[in-house]
C-alpha positions as CSV (number, residue, x, y, z in Angstrom):
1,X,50.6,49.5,-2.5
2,X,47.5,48.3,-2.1
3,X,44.3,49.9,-4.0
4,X,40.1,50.0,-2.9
5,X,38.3,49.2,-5.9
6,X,34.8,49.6,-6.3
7,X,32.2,48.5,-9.9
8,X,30.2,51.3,-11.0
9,X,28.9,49.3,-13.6
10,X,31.8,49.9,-16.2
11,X,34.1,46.8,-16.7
12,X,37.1,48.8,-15.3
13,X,35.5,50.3,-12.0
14,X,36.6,53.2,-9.7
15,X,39.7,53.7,-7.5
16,X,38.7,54.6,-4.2
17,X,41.9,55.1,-2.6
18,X,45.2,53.3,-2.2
19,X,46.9,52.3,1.1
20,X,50.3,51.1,2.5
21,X,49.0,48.1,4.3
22,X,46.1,45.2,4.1
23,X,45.0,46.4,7.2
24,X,44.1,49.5,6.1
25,X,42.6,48.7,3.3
26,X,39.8,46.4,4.5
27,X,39.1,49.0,7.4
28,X,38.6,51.0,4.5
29,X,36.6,48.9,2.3
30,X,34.3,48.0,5.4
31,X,33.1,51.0,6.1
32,X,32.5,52.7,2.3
33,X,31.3,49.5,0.2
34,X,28.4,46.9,1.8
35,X,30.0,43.7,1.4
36,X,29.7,40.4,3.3
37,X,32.6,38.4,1.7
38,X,36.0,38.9,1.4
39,X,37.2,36.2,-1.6
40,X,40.7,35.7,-2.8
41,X,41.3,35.3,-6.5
42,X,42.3,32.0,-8.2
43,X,45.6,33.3,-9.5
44,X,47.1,35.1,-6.3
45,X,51.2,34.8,-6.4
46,X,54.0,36.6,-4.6
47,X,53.8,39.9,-6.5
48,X,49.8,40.3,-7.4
49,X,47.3,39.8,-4.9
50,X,43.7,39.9,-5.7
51,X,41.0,39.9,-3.4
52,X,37.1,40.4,-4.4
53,X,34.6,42.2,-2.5
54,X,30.9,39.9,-2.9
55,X,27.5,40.9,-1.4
56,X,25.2,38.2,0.1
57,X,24.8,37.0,-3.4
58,X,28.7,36.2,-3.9
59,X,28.5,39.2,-6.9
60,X,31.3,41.2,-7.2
61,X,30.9,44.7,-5.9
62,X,34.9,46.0,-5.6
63,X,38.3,44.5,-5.0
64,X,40.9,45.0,-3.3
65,X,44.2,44.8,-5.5
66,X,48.0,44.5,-4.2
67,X,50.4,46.0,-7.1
68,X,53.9,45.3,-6.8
């Protein structure tokens, strides 16, 4: 299951919407959040994947988040 997250300047953020594939949930993320960068987090394994969403400015403005 994979989840569009999105700050809205709370430390938690808002769920977007949560989709079966990676695919999906970039297409997704491209076309409701402005973001240039797609960044993978430090501590990525087999069961959590993390991947940040970053302006021009490499700040955080939602994540995409794989949950096992």
């Amino acid at each position: 299951m994979w989840e569009v997250w999105i700050e809205d300047h709370y430390i938690q953020g808002r769920l977007l919407k949560t989709f079966e594939n990676k695919e999906a949930a970039v297409k997704f993320a491209k076309k409701h959040i402005k973001y240039k960068y797609l960044a993978p987090h430090r501590h990525n394994n087999k069961k959590k994947k993390e991947f940040f969403l970053e302006d021009e400015n490499h700040m955080p403005v939602g994540m995409i988040i794989k949950r096992p």
